[in-house]
C-alpha positions in Angstrom: -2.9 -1.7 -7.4 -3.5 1.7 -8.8 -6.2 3.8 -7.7 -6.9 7.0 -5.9 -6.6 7.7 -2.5 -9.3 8.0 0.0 -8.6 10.9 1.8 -8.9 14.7 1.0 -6.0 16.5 0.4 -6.5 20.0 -0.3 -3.9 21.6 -3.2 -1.8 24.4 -2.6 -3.7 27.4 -3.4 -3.0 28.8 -7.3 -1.9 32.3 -7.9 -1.3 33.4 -4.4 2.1 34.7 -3.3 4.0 34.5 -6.8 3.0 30.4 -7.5 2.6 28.9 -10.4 1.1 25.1 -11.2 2.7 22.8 -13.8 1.0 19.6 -15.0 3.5 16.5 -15.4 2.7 13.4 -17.3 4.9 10.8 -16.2 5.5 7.1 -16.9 7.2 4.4 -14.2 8.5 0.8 -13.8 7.0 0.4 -10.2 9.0 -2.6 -9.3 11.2 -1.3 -7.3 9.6 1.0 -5.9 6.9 0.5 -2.4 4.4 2.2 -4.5 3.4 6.1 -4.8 2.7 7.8 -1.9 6.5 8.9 0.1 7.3 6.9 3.4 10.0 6.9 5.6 13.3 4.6 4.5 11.4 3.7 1.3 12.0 4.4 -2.4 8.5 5.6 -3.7 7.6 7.6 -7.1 6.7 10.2 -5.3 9.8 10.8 -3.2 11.8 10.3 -6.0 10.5 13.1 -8.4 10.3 15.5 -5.4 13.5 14.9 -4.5 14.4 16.2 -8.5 11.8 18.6 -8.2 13.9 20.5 -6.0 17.1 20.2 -7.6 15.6 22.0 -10.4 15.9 24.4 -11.9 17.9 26.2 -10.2 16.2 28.8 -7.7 13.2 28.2 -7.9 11.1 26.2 -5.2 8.3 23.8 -4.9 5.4 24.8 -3.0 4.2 21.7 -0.8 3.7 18.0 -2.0 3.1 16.8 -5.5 -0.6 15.7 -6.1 -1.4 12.7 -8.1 -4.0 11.6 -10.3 -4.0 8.2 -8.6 -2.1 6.4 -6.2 0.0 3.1 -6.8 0.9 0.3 -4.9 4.1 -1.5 -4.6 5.1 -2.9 -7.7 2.2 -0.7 -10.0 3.2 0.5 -13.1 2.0 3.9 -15.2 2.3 4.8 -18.6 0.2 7.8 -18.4 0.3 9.1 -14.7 -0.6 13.0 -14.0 0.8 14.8 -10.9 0.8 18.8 -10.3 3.4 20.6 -8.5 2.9 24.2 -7.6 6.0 26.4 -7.6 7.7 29.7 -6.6 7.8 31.8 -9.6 12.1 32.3 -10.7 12.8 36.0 -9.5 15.5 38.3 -11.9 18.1 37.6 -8.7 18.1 34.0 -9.3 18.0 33.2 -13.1 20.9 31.0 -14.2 22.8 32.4 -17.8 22.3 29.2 -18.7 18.6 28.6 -18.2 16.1 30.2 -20.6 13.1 31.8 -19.1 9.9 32.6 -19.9 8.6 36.1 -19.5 6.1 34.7 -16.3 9.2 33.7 -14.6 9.3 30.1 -15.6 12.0 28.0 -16.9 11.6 26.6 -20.5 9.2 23.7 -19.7 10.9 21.4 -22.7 14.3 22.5 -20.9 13.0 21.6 -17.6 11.7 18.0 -18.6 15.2 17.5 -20.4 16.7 18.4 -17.3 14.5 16.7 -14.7 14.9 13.1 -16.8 18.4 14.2 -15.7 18.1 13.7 -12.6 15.5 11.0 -12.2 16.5 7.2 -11.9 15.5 5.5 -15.3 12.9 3.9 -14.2 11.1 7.0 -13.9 10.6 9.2 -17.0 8.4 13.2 -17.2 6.8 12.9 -20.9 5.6 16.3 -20.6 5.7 19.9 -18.3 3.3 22.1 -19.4 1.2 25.1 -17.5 -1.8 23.9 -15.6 -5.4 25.7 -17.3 -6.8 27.2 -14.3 -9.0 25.2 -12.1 -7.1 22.3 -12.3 -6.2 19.1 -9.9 -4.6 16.3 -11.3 -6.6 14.2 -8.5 -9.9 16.0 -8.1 -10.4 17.1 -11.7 -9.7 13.3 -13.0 -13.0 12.3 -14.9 -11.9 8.9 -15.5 -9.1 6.7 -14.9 -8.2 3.9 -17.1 -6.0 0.8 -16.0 -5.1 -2.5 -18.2 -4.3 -5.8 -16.3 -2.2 -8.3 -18.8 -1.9 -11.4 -18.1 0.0 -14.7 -19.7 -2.3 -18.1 -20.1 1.0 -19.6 -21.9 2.2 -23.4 -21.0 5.3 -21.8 -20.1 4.7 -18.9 -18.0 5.9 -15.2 -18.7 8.3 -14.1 -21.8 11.5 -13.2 -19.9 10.8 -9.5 -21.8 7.2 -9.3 -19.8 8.0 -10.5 -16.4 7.7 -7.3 -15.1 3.9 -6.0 -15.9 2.7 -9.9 -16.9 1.0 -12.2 -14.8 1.9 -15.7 -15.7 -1.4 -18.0 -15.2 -0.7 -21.4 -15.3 -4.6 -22.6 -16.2 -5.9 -22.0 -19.9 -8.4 -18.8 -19.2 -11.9 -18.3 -21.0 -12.1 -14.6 -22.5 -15.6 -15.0 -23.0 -16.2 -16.2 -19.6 -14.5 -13.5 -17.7 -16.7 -11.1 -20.2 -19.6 -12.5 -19.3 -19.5 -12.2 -15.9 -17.8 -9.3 -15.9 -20.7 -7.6 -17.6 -22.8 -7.8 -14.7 -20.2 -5.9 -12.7 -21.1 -2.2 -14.6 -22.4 0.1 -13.4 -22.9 1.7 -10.2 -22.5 -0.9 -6.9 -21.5 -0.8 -3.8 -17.8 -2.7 -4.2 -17.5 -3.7 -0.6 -16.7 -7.3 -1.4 -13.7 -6.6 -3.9 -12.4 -3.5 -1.4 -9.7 -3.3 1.5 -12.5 -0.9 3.5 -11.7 2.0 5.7 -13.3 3.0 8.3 -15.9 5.7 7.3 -14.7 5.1 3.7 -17.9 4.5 0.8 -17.0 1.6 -1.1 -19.8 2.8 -3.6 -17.9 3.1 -7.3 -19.3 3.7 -11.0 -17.6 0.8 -12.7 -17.6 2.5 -16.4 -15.4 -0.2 -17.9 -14.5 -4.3 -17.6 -13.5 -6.1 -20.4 -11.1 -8.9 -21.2 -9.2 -9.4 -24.8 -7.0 -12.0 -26.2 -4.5 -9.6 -27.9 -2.2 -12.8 -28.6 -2.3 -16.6 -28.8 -1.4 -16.2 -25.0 -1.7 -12.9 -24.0 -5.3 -11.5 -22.6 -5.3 -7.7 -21.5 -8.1 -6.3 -18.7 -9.2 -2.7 -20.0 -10.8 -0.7 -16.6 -12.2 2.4 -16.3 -13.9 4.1 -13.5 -13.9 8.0 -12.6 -11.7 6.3 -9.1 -11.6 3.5 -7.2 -11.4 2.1 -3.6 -8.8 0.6 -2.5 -7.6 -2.7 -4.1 -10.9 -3.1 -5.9 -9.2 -3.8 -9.8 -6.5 -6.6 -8.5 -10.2 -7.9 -6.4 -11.9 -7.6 -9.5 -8.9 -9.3 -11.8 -8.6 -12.2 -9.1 -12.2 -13.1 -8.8 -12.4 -12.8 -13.3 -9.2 -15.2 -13.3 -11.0 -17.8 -11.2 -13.8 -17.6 -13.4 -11.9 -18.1 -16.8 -10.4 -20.9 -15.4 -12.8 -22.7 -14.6 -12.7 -22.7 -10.9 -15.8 -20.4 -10.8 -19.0 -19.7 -12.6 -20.2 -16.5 -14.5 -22.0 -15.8 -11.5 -19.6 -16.0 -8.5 -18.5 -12.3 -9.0 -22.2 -11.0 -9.2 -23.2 -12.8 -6.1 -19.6 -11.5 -4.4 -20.7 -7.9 -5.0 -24.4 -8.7 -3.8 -23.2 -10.3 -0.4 -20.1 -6.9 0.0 -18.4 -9.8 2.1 -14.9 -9.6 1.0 -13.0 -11.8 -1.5 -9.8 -13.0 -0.1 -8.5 -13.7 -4.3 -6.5 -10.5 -5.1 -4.3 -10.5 -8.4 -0.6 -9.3 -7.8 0.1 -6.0 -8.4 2.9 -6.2 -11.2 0.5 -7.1 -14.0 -1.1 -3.5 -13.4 -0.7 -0.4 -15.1 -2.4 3.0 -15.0 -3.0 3.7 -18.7 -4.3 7.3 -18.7 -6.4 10.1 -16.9 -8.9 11.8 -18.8 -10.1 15.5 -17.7 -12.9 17.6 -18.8 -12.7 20.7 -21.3 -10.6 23.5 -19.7 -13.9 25.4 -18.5 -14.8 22.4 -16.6 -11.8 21.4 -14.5 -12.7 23.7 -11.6 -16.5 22.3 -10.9 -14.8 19.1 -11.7 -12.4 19.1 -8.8 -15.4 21.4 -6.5 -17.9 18.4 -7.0 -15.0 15.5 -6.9 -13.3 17.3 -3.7 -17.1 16.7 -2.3 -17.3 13.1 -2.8 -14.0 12.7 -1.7 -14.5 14.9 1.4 -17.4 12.0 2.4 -15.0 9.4 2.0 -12.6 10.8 4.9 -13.1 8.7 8.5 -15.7 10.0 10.6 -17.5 11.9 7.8 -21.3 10.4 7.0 -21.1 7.7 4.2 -22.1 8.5 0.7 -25.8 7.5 -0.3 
């Protein structure tokens, strides 16, 4: 599923030794990928856009990893994904004739996406470059994050068109149902029961959004929202809402999940999820944002004292 990582990964500082940040919004088809995060001998998001990173443009360099608003897993699409990449200012020595520049030593941003989607595979696509307002973290100054789960309750299964970010569910579903016990799911909890824990990793979320819609005569959409979530916890939450709305469960079998934090062994598959968009505060905000966020986060690292 999509969410944020656990562990603290401290940004490459801004403005120190000739570096600039850019903001990329980015879309994916993340079935065939093995999810966000690079590994070794696999094809992941990002490995891919570093790997074009660098190609381009010409001369200039990227400063350490990507950062990412929130993490994917295998198979996890985005339609509104935000990474930051910091990078080496283009000195006069290395400009290409052929490459417009702006007067801060950056290439053309709208040049720069033309030429990344270049270079990426189609199944990847940059929507936007554009320079990062100071303070910024496209992880830590993430207010919210909003996901959609979609999912087909047709006789027949999955139109051949949505086979790739639809679940098929064979069993009519209840929207009202899922609702209902979904409502009692708000809030702040902790989500032990519908998270894969780490060690020495809160499980404790503020659930700011869970809500089912029949958008079709077959098709039901899952709107989520949370400033981040642990790991797993919205294909745990979209499992245990599916066995409800079919019947298999009563309103009340989520609520008394979360109240026992032992944890539920019905997880939705990860292709009917898709990371929607990341909202972030005013401009003036982002840096406290990502100070008080990099906090949090810093409790969630192993071996670090468990958030009250």
């Amino acid at each position: 599923m999509t969410e944020t990582s656990s562990r603290s990964e401290p940004a490459v500082p801004t403005g120190e030794g000739g570096l600039a940040r850019l903001r990329i919004d980015l879309s994916y088809d993340g079935t065939d990928f093995s999810g966000w995060a690079r590994q070794p001998e696999r094809r992941t998001v990002q490995g891919v856009l570093e790997e074009a990173l660098r190609k381009q443009p010409p001369g200039a360099s990227l400063a350490g990893s990507i950062v990412v608003a929130g993490r994917t897993d295998a198979g996890v699409h985005a339609l509104g994904q935000v990474v930051h990449a910091d990078v080496v200012r283009l000195a006069g020595e290395t400009r290409s004739r052929n490459m417009p520049v702006s007067p801060d030593g950056l290439p053309d941003l709208d040049w720069a996406r033309h030429r990344l989607n270049r270079l990426l595979p189609a199944d990847v696509r940059v929507l936007r470059i554009s320079r990062a307002p100071a303070g910024f973290d496209a992880r830590f100054s993430a207010a919210k994050r909003h996901y959609r789960y979609k999912v087909s309750d047709a006789p027949w299964g999955v139109s051949p068109l949505q086979r790739r970010d639809t679940l098929a569910w064979a069993r009519p579903l209840s929207v009202d149902a899922m609702n209902e016990a979904a409502s009692a799911l708000l809030g702040l909890h902790d989500f032990a029961a519908f998270c894969k824990q780490r060690e020495g990793a809160t499980t404790i979320r503020e659930l700011l959004e869970l809500r089912w819609e029949r958008v079709d005569e077959y098709e039901l959409h899952l709107s989520v929202a949370a400033d981040a979530f642990c790991h797993s916890m919205v294909r745990s939450l979209v499992g245990a809402l599916l066995w409800v709305g079919d019947g298999r469960r009563s309103t009340s079998w989520p609520a008394e999940l979360l109240k026992s934090r032992e944890r539920s062994s019905v997880v939705a598959p990860a292709h009917g999820l898709t990371l929607v968009k990341v909202d972030y505060p005013p401009d003036d905000e982002l840096a406290a944002r990502a100070e008080k966020t990099r906090h949090l986060r810093d409790l969630d690292v192993p071996g670090s004292p468990r958030r009250n």
